[in-house]
C-alpha positions in Angstrom: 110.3 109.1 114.4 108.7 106.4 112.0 106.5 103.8 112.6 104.1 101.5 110.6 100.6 101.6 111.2 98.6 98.4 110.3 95.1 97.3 109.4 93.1 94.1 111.0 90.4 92.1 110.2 87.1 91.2 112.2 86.6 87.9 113.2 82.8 87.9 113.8 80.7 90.6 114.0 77.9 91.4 115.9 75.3 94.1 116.3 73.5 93.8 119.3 71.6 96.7 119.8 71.1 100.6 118.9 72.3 102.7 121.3 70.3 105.9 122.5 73.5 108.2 121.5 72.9 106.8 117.9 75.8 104.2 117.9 75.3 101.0 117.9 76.9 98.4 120.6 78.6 95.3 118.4 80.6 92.3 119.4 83.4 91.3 117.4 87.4 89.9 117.1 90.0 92.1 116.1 93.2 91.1 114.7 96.0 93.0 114.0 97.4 91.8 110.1 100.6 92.9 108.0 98.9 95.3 105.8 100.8 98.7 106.2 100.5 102.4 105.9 104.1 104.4 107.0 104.3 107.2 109.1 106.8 109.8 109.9 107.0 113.0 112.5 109.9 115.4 113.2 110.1 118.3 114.8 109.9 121.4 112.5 109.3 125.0 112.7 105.3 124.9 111.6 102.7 122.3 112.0 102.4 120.6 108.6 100.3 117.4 107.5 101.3 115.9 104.0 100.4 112.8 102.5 101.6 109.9 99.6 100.3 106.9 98.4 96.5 106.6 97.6 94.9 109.6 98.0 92.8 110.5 100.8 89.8 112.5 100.3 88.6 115.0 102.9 90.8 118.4 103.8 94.0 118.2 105.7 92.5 119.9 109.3 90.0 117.0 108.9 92.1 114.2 109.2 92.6 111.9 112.0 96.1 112.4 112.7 95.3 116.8 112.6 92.2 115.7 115.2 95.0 113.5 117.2 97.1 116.2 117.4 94.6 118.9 118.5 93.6 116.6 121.7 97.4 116.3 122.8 97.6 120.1 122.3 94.1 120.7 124.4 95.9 119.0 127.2 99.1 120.3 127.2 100.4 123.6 126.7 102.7 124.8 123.9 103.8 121.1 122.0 106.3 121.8 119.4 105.5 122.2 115.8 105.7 119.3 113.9 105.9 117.9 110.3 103.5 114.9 109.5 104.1 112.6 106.8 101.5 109.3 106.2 102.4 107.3 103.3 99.1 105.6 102.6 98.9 102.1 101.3 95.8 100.4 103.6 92.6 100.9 101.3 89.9 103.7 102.6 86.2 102.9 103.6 87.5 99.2 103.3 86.2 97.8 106.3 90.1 97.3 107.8 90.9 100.1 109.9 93.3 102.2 108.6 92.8 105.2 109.4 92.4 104.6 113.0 95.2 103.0 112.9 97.3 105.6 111.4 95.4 108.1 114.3 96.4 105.7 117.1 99.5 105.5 116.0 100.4 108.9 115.6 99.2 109.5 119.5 102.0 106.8 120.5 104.5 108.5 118.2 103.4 112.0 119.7 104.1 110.1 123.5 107.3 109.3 122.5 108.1 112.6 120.7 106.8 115.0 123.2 107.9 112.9 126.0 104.3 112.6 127.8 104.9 109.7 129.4 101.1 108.6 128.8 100.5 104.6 129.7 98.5 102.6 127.3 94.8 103.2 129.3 95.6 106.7 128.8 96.5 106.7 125.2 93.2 104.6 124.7 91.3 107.0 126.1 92.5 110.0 123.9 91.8 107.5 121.1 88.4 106.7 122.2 87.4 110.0 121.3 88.8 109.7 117.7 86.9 107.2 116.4 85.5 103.2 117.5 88.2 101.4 116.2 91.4 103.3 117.3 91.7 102.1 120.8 92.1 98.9 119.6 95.3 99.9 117.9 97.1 101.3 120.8 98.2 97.9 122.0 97.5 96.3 119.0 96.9 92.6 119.6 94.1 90.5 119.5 91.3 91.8 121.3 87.1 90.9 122.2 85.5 94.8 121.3 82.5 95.3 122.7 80.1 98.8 123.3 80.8 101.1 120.3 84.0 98.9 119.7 86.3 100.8 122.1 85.3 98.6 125.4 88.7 95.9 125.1 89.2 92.5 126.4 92.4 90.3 125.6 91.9 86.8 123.7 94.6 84.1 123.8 94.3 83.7 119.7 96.9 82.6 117.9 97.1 83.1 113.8 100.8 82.5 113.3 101.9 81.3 110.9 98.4 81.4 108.9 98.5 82.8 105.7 95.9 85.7 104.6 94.7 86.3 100.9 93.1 90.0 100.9 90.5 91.5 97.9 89.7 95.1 98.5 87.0 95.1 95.3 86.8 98.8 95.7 82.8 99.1 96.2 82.6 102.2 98.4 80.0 101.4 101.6 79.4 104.0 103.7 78.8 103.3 107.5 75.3 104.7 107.4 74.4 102.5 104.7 75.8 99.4 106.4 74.0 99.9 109.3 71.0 100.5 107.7 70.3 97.6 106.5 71.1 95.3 109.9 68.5 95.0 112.7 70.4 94.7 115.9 69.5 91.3 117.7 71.6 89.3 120.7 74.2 86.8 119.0 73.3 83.3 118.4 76.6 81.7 119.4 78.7 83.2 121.8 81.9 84.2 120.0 84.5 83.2 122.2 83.9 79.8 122.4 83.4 79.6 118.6 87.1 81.4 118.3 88.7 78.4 120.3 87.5 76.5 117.5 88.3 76.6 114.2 86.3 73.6 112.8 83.5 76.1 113.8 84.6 79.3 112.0 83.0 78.7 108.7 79.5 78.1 109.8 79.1 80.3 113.2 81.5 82.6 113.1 79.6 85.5 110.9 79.2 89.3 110.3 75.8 90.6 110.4 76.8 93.2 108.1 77.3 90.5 105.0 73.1 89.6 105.3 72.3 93.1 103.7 75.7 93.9 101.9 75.7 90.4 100.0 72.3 90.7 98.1 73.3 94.4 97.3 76.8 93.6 96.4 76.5 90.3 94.5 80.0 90.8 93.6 81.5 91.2 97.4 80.0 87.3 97.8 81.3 85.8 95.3 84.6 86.9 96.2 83.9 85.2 99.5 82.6 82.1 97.6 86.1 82.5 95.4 88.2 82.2 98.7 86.7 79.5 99.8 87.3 77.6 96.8 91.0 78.4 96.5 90.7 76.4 100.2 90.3 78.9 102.9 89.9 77.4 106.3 87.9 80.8 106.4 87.1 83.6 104.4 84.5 86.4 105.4 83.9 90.3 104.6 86.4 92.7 107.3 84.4 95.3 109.3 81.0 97.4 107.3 83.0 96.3 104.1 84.1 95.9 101.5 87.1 93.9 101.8 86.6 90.2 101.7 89.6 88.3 103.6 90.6 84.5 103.3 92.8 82.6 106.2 94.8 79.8 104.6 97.0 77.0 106.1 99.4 77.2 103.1 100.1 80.1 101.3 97.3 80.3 98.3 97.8 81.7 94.6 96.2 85.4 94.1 93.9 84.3 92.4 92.4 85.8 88.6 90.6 88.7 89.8 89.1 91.6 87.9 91.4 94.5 86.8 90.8 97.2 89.6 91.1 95.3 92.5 93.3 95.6 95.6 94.3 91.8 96.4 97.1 91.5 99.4 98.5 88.1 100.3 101.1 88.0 103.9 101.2 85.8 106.5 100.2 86.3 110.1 
């Protein structure tokens, strides 16, 4: 069984207080986009995890998909062996999901595999306790997260049709350094209102995580500034960073950017 797991952007982001577990409770739109890593799982004799693409750092055991399968096999007694294969493509530590996707995905593709018969509510569950952004994945449409990310609600938002211009700079920043440099407050607008309005998105619709990253990473704003003067309707950084996207009513040029960079251009 194949399937293709995608990354998203964040519409807003919010971080609205510290939580006494150490996580932080945010408020943000997530949309799924046309950015794609491939995976594949067959039945085999052994368990094996291999990997194509950009390389991902970590050990094997360690990876999502591995931690995935271990929480199926917790539950349920003597799954078959399988053989994993993720063709990665989706940048790392980018701010855009990936590899909760490519975990979320892999629990629907065991479902089907295994024949669990687990509903969606169930499946986001099990995905809760992978990570705060791979619940979202399960059904994989636009969605209001708040709590740690994993608490869901449906928005009627609809991007078709608009094109999206992508620059993955590849400026590591880790999660603890993103945070660390945001104090949590309530948010000044609320978000769904400002979503139903896209005259709206360029001034009030913001991630608290750009105040810090920006002055840090002069080079992550002016790809922002770049966007918006190739005529994005809006253009902001995805997630803790550091992918910058732009949102376009016609398709835009890529753009001259430095040697190095990962630049993506689809439509929604």
């Amino acid at each position: 069984m194949i399937s293709f797991p995608n990354a998203k952007i964040n519409l807003g982001l919010h971080i609205t207080a510290k939580r006494k577990d150490g996580y932080h409770d945010i408020e943000t739109c997530m949309v799924p986009i046309p950015l794609y890593d491939a995976l594949e799982i067959i039945m085999d004799k052994k368990t094996t995890f291999t990997s194509t693409g950009l390389p991902i750092p970590g050990s094997d055991k360690d990876n999502l998909i591995m931690k995935a399968l271990k929480l199926f096999r917790k539950d349920f007694n003597e799954l078959p062996h399988i053989n994993i294969h993720l063709h990665k493509n989706i940048p790392m530590g980018a701010g855009l999901g990936g590899g909760s996707a490519d975990a979320a995905f892999a629990l629907k593709l065991m479902n089907n595999l295994f024949d669990l018969h687990l509903e969606d509510w169930f499946l986001e569950d099990y995905a809760a306790q992978l990570g705060s952004d791979c619940p979202f994945f399960i059904e994989n449409t636009p969605k209001i997260a708040t709590g740690r990310g994993e608490i869901l609600e449906p928005i009627d938002l609809d991007l078709k049709g608009t094109h999206l211009l992508l620059i993955n700079p590849q400026i590591h920043i880790g999660t603890k350094e993103a945070y660390a440099g945001v104090t949590p407050t309530a948010p000044a607008v609320d978000l769904k209102a400002v979503l139903t309005d896209r005259s709206r998105w360029k001034d009030e619709l913001v991630n608290d995580f750009e105040t810090s990253i920006f002055p840090r990473y002069p080079e992550i704003a002016s790809i922002k500034s770049q966007l918006y003067e190739m005529g994005a309707f809006y253009a902001a950084m995805s997630g803790s960073g550091s992918t910058v996207f732009g949102l376009f009513e016609e398709k835009p040029n890529k753009g001259n950017w430095k040697e190095g960079y990962f630049a993506f251009e689809g439509v929604m």
